[in-house]
C-alpha positions as CSV (number, residue, x, y, z in Angstrom):
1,X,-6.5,-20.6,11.3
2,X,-3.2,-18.6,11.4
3,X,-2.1,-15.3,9.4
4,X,0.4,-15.0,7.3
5,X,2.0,-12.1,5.1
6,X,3.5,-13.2,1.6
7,X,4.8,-10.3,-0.6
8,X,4.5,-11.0,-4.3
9,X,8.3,-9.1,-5.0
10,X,10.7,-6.2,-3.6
11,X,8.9,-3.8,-5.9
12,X,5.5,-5.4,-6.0
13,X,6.5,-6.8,-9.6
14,X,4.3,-10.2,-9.3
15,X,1.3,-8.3,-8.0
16,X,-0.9,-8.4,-10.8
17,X,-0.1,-12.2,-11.7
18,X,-0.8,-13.4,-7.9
19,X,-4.1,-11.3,-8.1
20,X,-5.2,-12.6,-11.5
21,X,-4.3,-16.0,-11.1
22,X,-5.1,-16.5,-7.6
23,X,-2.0,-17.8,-5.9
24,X,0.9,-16.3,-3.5
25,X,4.4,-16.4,-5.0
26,X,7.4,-16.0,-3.7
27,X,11.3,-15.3,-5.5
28,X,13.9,-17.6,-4.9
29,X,13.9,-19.3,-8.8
30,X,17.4,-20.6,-8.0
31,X,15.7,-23.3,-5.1
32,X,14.4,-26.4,-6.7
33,X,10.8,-27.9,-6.0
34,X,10.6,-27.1,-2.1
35,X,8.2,-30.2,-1.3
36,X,11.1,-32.5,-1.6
37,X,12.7,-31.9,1.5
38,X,10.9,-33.5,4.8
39,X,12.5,-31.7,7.1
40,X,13.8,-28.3,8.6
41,X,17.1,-29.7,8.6
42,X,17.2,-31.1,5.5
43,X,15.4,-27.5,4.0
44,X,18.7,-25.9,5.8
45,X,21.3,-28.1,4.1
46,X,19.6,-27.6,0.6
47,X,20.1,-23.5,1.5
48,X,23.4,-24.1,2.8
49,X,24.6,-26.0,-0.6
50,X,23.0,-23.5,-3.1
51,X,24.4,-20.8,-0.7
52,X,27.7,-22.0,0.5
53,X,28.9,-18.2,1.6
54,X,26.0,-17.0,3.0
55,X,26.4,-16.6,6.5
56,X,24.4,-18.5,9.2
57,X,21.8,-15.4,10.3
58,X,20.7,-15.3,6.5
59,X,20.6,-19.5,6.4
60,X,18.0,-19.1,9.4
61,X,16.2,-16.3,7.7
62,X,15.9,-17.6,4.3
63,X,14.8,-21.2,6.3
64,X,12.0,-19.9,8.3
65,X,10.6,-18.1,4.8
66,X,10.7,-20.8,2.8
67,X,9.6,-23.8,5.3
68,X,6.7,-21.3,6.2
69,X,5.5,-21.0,2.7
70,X,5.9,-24.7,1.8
71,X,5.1,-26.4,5.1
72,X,3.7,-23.4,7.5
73,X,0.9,-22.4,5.7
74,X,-2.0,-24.7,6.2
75,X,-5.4,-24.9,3.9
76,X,-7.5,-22.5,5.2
77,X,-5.4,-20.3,6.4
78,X,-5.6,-16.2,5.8
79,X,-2.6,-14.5,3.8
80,X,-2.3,-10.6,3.7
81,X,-0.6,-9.5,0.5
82,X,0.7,-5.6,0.8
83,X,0.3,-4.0,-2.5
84,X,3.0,-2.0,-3.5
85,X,1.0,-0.4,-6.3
86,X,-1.6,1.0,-4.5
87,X,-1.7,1.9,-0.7
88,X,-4.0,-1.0,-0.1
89,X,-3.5,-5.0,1.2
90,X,-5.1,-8.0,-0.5
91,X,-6.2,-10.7,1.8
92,X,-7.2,-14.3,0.9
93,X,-7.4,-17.7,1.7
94,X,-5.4,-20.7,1.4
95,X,-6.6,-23.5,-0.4
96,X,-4.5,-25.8,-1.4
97,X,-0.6,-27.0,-0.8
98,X,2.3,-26.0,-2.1
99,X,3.2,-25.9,-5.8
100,X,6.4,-26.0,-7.8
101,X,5.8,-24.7,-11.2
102,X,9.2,-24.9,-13.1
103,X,8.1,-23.5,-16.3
104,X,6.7,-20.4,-14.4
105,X,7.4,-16.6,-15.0
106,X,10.3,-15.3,-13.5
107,X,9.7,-15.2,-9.9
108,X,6.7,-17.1,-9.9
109,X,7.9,-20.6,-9.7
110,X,6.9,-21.2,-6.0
111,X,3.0,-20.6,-5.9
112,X,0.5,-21.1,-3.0
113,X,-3.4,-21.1,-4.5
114,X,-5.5,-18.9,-3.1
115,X,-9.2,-17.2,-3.2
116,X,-9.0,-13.7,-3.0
117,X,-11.5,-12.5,-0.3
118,X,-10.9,-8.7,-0.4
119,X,-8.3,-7.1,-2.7
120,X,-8.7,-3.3,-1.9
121,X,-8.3,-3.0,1.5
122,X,-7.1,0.2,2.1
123,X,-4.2,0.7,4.6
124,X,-6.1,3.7,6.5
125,X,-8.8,1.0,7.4
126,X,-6.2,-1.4,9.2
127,X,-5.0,-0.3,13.0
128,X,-1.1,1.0,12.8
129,X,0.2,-1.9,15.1
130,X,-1.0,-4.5,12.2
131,X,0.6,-2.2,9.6
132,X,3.8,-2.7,11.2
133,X,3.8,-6.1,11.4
134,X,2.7,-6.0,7.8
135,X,5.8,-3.8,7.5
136,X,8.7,-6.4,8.3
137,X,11.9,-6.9,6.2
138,X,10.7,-10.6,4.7
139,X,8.4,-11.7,2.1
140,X,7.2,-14.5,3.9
141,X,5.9,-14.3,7.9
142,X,3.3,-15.6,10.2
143,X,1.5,-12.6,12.0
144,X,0.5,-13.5,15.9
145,X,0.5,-10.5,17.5
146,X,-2.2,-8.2,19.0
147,X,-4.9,-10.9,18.0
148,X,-4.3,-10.7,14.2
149,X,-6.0,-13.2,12.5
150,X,-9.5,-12.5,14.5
151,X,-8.9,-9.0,13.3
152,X,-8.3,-9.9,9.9
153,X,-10.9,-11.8,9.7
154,X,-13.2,-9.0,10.4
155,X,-11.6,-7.2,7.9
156,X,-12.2,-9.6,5.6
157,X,-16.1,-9.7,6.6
158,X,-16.5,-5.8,7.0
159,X,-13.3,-3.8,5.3
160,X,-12.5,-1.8,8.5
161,X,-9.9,-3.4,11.4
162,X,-12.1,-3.3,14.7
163,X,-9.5,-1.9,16.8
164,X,-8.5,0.9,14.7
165,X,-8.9,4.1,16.3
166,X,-11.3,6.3,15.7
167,X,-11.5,8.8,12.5
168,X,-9.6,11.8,13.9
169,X,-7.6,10.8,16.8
170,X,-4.1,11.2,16.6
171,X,-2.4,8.1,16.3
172,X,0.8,7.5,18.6
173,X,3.4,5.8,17.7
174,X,4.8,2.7,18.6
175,X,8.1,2.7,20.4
176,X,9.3,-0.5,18.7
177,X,8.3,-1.6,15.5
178,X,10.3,-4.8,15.4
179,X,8.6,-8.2,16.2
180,X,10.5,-9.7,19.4
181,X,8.7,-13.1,18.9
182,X,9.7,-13.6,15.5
183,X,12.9,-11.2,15.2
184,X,11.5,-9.5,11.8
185,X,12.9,-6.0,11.4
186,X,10.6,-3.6,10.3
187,X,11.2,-1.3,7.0
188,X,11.2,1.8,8.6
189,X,10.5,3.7,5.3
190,X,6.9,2.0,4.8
191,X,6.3,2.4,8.5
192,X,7.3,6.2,8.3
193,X,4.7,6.4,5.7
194,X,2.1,4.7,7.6
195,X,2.5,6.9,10.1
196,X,2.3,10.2,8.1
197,X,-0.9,8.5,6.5
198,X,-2.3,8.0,9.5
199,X,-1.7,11.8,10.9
200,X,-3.2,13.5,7.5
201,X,-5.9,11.1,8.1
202,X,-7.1,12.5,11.7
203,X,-5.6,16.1,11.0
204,X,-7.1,16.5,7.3
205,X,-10.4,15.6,7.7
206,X,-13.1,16.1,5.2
207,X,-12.6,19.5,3.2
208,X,-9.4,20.1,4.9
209,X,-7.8,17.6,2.4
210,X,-8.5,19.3,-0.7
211,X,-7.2,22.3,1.7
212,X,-3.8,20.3,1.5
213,X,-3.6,19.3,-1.8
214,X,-4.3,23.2,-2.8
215,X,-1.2,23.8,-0.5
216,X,1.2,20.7,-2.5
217,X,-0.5,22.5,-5.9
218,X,1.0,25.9,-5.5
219,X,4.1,24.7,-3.9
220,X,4.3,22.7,-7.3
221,X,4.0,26.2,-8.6
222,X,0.2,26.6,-9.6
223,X,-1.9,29.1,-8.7
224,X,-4.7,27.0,-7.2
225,X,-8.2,28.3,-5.9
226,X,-9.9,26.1,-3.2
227,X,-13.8,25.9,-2.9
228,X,-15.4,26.8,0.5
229,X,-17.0,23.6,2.0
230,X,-20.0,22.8,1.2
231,X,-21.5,21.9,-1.7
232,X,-18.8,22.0,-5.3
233,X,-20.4,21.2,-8.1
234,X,-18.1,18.8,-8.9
235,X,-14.9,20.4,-8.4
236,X,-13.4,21.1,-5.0
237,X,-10.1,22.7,-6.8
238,X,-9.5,24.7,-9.9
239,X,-5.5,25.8,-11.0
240,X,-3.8,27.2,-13.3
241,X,-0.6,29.0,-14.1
242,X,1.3,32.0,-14.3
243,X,0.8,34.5,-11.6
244,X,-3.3,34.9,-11.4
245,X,-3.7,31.4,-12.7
246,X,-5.0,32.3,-16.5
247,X,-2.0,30.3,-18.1
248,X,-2.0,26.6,-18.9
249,X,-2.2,24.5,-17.8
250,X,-5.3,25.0,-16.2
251,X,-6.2,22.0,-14.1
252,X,-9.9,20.9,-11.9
253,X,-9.6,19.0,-8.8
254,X,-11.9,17.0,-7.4
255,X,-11.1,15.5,-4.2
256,X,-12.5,12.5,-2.5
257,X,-11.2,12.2,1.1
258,X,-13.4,8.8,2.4
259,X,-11.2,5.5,2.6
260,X,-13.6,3.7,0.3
261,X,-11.9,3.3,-3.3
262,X,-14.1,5.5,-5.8
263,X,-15.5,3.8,-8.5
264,X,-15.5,4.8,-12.1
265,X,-18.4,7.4,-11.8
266,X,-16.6,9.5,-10.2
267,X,-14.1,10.0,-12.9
268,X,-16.6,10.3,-15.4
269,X,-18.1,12.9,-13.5
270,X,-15.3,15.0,-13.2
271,X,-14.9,14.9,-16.9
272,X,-17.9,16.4,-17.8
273,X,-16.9,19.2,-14.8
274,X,-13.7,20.1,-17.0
275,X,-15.6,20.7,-20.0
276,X,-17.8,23.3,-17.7
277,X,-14.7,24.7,-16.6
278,X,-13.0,25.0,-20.1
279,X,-10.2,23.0,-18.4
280,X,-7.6,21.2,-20.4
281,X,-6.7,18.5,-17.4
282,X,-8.1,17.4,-14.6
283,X,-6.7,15.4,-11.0
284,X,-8.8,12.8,-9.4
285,X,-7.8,12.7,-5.6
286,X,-9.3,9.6,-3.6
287,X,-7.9,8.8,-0.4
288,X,-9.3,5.4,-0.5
289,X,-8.2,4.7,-3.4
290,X,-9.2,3.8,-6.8
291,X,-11.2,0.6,-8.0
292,X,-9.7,-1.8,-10.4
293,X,-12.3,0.1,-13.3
294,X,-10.8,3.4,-13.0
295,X,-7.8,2.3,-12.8
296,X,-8.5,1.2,-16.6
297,X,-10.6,3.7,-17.7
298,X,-7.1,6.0,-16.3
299,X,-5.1,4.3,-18.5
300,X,-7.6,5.8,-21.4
301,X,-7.3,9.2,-20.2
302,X,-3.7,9.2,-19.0
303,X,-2.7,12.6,-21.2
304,X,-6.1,14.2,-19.8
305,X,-6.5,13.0,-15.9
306,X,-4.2,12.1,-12.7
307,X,-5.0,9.7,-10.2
308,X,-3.8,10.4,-7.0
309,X,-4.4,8.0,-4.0
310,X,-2.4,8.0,-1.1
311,X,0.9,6.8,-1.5
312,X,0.8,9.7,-5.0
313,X,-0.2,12.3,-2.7
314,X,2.3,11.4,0.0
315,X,4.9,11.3,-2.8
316,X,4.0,15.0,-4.4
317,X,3.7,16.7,-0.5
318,X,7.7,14.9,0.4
319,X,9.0,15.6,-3.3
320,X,7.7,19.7,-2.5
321,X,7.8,20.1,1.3
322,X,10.0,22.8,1.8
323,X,7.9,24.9,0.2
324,X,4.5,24.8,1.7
325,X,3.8,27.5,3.7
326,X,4.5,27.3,7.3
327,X,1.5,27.0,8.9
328,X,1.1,24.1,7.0
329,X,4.1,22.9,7.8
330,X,3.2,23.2,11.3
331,X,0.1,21.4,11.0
332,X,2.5,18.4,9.3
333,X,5.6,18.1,11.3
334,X,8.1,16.3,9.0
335,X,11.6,15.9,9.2
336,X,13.8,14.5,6.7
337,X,16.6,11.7,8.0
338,X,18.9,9.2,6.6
339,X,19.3,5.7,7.7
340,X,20.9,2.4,6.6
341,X,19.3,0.1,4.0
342,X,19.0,-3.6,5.3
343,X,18.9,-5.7,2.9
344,X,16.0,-8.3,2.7
């Protein structure tokens, strides 16, 4: 049994139809039906006719991705799909060969079935060296290293990578991402967000992360009121604005800092606290995530409640950084840099 990664697009925009029609799909619409060639070599002369200026690095990437996906992966086999809509990886199984499906959605012409085994993991519950391989500048690569597939298998059986570190410890990081058996180079801008993940996760603990979300709150200019740990009643935040917080809009937080994704429960519960708090809006932090039914019932209340898992939270502390107070800032050292995009 090997490992393999598969994105379902750039931007994640064949997520849903992988998920709901169990398969793995890949782009490439311009390639005809891939099972037709028998060999590498004559896979790399079908690239090299329907890309006669692309240069001979990008021929030898392109062939390893497709070959993988229509001759690598066996029956059987696991395949980790990194969600781009929520910070969480799906994982399945293989189980059957490769299909060419001409009148397909854009996108979706080159399908893999698959049974879906877990579709929530989040990425907090899967060990940083994985994430990075999961991290790689391709849609289509087999992950070997650092005993991957036994440790996805355990995912698969339990939720939680056995070799991540424990909640709390400070995770270091790796001195080089890139995979020097394969050659994949890493996006550094999902590992950089990995990375920050991983350091709210073992410095924010508990309570302290509605601490930090008060903190992105007022930097977003409310006036926000944090309760003390302990018990809530239902609310860990309430804001509002103007200077003493008495304008609208006035806003309850509720904060859920375990990696589990909430279910719909949760949000129901803190609709009722709003009422109780004569609160027009409400913010539904979950650092695990959300499952698929609030995620629906969301879309119901869209004008009335946020979600916020943590790819939204990550997004709102960057997009107001330089104005969190200093401690805080000291707590999260971030520094802001510019690099080159590669293109995939």
């Amino acid at each position: 049994m090997a490992l393999w990664m598969v994105r379902a697009g750039r931007h994640g925009q064949q997520e849903e139809l992988a998920l709901g029609d169990a398969v793995v799909v890949i782009g490439w619409d311009d390639m005809p039906d891939l099972s037709g060639p028998g060999t590498k070599e004559e896979m790399r002369s079908l690239c090299e006719r329907l890309y006669p200026d692309a240069p001979i690095g990008r021929i030898s990437n392109m062939l390893g991705q497709l070959w993988g996906f229509a001759r690598g992966i066996q029956v059987g086999d696991l395949v980790a799909l990194p969600l781009k809509g929520r910070p969480a990886v799906a994982v399945g199984k293989c189980t059957g060969p490769y299909e060419y499906r001409p009148g397909g959605p854009e996108g979706a012409r080159h399908v893999r079935p698959v049974k879906w085994l877990r579709t929530d993991v989040p990425r907090s519950e899967i060990g940083q060296d994985l994430l990075y391989s999961l991290g790689a500048f391709m849609t289509v690569c087999q992950v070997t290293r650092n005993d991957a597939e036994a440790r996805f298998q355990h995912i698969v059986e339990t939720g939680r990578d056995p070799n991540l570190f424990p909640r709390g410890t400070v995770v270091p990081a790796l001195k080089d991402p890139s995979d020097e058996d394969t050659g994949t180079v890493a996006d550094l801008e999902v590992l950089a967000l990995d990375q920050i993940r991983a350091h709210i996760a073992a410095r924010f603990k508990g309570h302290g992360l509605a601490r930090l979300v008060a903190a992105v709150l007022r930097a977003q200019g409310y006036h926000a009121f944090a309760s003390p740990a302990g018990p809530d009643g239902g609310v860990d935040i309430v804001a509002g604005g103007g200077p003493m917080g008495f304008d609208q809009p006035r806003l309850c937080v509720q904060v859920k800092s375990g990696a589990s994704p909430v279910d719909v429960s949760v949000l129901r519960e803190l609709q009722g606290v709003m009422k109780n708090f004569a609160a027009e809006q409400g913010l539904l932090v979950s650092w695990g995530g959300f499952k698929d039914s609030v995620h629906r019932e969301g879309r119901r209340v869209f004008f009335e409640i946020r979600l916020w898992d943590s790819d939204r939270l990550i997004d709102a502390l960057l997009a107001n950084y330089e104005k969190l107070p200093e401690d805080m800032q000291a707590e999260l050292p971030l520094k802001r840099i510019w690099t080159l995009v590669l293109e995939e």
